[in-house]
N, C-alpha and C positions, 0 to 999 in steps of 0.2 A: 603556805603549804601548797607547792603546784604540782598537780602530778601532768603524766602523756596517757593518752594511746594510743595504742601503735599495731596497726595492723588490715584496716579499713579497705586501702587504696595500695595497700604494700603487698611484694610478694617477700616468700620466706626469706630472701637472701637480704632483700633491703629491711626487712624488721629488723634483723639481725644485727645488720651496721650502723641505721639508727641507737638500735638500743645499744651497741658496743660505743657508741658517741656519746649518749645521753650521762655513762659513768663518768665525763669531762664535768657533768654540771652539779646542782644541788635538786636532788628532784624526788619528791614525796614516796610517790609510786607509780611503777611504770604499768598500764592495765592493757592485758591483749584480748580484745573481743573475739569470739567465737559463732561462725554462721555456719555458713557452707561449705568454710574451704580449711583453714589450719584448724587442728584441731587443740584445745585450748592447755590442756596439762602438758602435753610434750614441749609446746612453743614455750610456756612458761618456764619448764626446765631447763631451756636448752639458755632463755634470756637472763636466767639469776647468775648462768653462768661468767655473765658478759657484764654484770653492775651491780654495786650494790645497794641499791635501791630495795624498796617495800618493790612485792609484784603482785598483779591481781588479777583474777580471773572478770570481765566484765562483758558477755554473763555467762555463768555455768548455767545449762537449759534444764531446768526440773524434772524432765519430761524424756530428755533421751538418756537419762543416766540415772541409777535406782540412787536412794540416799544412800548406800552403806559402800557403793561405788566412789561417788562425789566425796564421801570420806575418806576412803583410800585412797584416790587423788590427791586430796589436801593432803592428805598425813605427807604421802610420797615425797608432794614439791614442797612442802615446808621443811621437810627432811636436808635435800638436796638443795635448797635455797637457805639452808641454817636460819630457820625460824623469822622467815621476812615473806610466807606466805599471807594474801586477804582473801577470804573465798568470798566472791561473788557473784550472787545468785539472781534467778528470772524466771517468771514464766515462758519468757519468750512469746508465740503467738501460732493462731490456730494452720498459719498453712508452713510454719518450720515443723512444728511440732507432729502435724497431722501428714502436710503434703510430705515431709522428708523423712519422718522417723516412723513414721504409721501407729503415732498414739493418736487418742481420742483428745481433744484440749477439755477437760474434765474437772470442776472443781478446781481451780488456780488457787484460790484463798485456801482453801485448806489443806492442798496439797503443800505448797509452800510452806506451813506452817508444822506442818507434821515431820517434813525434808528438815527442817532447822531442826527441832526435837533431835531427830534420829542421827541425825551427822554430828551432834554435840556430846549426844550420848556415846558413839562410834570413837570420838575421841577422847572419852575420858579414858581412855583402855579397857575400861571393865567388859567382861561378858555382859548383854544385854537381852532381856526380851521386852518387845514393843508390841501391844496392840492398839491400832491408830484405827481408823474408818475409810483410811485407804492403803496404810501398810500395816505387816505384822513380820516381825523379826523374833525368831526364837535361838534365844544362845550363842549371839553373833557377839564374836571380837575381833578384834586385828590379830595378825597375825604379828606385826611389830609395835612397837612401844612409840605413838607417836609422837614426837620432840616436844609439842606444845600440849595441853589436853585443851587449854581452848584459845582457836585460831576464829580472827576474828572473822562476822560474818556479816556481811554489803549485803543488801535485797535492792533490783532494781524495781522499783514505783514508779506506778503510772494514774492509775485511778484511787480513789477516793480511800476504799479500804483498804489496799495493799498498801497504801500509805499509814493507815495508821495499826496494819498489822506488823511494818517495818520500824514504826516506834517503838510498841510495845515488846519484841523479840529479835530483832539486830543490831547490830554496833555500830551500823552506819546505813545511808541509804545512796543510790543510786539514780541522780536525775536526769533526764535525758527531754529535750525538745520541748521543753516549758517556756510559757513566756515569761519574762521577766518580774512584772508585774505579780502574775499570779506566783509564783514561787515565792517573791518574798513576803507576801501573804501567809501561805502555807509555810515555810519556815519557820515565821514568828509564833504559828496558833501552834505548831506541833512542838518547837523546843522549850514552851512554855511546862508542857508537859512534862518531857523528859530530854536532857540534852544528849545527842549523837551526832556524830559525823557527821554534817553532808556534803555529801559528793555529787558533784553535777558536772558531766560530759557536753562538752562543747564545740561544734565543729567550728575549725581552725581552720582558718586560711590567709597568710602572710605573705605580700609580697610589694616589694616597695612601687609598684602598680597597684593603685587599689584598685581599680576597675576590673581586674585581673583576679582579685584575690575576691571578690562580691560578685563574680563571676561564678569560680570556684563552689565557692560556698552556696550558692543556688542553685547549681548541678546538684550539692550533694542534698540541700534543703527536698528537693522535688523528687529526688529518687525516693528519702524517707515516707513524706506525704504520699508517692504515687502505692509502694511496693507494704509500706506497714498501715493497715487497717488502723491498729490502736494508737499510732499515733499521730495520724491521719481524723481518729474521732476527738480525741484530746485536742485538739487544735481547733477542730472545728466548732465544740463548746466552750473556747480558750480564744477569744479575739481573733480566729483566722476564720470564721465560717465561708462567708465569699470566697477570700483567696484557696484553703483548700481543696474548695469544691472546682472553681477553674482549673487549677493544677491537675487536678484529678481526671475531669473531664477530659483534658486533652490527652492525657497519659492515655484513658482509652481509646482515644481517635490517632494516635501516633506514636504513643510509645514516650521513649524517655529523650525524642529529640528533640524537641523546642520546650518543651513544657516548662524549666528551667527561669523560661524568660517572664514567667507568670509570677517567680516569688517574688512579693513587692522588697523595696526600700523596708518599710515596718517590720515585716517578718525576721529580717536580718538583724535592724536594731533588738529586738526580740530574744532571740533565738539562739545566734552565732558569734563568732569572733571575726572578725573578717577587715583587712584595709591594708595599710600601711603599719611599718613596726608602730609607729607613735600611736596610730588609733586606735590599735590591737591592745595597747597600752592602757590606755582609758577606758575602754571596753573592759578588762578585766577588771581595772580596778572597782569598777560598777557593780560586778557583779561579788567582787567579794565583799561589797559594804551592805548587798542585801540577806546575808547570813551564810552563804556559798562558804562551808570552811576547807573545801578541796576541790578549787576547780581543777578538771581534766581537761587539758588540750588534745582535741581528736585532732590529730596530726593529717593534715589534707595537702599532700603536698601539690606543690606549681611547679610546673618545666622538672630541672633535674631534683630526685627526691633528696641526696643529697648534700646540695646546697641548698631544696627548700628546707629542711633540717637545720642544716645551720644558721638560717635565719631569721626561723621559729625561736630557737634554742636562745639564741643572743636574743632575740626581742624580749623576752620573760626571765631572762637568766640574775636579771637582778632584783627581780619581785620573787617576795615570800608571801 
């Protein structure tokens, strides 16, 4: 079960042709992330149109959108995608949330948790009232009859309890920049519990130059460490404390132009997907044998996007 996504390094017009290619293949779910620049429920509309693929939001930001919004959202695109929407949710982090949207980052865990409530409730159709400790809805319905009443719902996890507040209340989870190691650790103690999806996002880089492609994949490694705080900490209590902290360092002494060259060989084994199709090959398989039941290819493309596309696409096109 391989899903993509697609959106990272792309502008709208190449999401677009990717995803209108990606319907050549067999492919899980296609997840378009949302930062600063496309905004997540349109792109999504506009891609169900182009494949029929599962689509997923990776991540709807808790924080710039009320829950009973994020419901109408989902209702919308699973509407219009005929019932192949996954909503997936985040906290995201204190300078999107704070520097771009001008929330406070406030209670993550329980905002989260309250956000699942009310968006589940939102779509069972009923009229509802909620009083939460950080929301309160009186007499809220849709205005339409959502196709599904319940669409499934991804939380992207990072630390400790939002990991196991994503066991005990979603249908799937959402991993990102873990090492290898520790993930299949945490996979084994948490599906012990309860089994759910996981879904783990991996940055992709394919090109029959490996040195090109581990290249690639260490630009995009250093921008995460330099630019995201949390998962910059995660690493650093996660086998990378040295190498983050230098990465880091240099990002503030220059920015994002050499720093790059700081992500070791380990962090990649780690981390990423990254080589030649054949090794990209054995990389994956690794990671599905340590309970990964949906990795995501973060599509990083090399030279023309294109053709790095279709050579993504054939490297994994015959793994399930």
């Amino acid at each position: 079960m391989i899903s993509y996504s697609l959106g990272s390094l792309l502008s709208i017009d190449d999401l677009l042709k990717c995803a209108a290619k990606s319907s050549q293949h067999k492919i899980h779910t296609i997840w378009i992330p949302e930062t600063w620049g496309m905004e997540n429920f349109a792109m999504l509309s506009a891609v169900s149109r182009l494949t029929s693929s599962k689509i997923g939001s990776s991540i709807i930001n808790i924080y710039s959108r009320s829950p009973a919004l994020i419901a109408m959202g989902a209702a919308t695109v699973d509407a219009i995608s005929n019932q192949r929407f996954v909503l997936g949710l985040g906290t995201s982090s204190m300078p999107i949330t704070h520097g771009l949207h001008g929330y406070q980052f406030e209670r993550p865990l329980k905002r989260m948790q309250e956000c699942v409530e009310i968006i589940r409730l939102v779509l069972s159709g009923k009229k509802i009232d909620y009083s939460g400790e950080i929301f309160s809805l009186k007499g809220f319905s849709l205005l339409i009859k959502p196709p599904r009443q319940k669409i499934p719902i991804y939380i992207a996890a990072i630390n400790k309890k939002m990991v196991e507040l994503t066991w005990n209340v979603a249908d799937g989870v959402i991993f990102y920049l873990r090492p290898i190691s520790e993930m299949k650790e945490t996979i084994a103690k948490m599906q012990k519990k309860k089994k759910i999806d996981v879904a783990c996002q991996f940055i992709t880089c394919v090109s029959e130059d490996s040195e090109s492609a581990k290249e690639r994949a260490r630009k995009t490694v250093a921008f995460y460490v330099s630019v995201g705080e949390i998962y910059r900490k995660f690493l650093q209590e996660n086998e990378f404390k040295n190498e983050t902290a230098n990465i880091y360092s240099e990002y503030q002494k220059s920015g994002l132009k050499s720093n790059h060259e700081l992500v070791t060989d380990s962090m990649l084994e780690a981390l990423v997907i990254c080589g030649t199709p054949q090794e990209c090959k054995k990389q994956l398989k690794r990671i599905q044998d340590i309970g990964v039941t949906q990795p995501i290819i973060q599509f990083n493309p090399i030279g023309n996007v294109s053709d790095s596309f279709d050579l993504v696409t054939r490297t994994f096109g015959d793994m399930t």
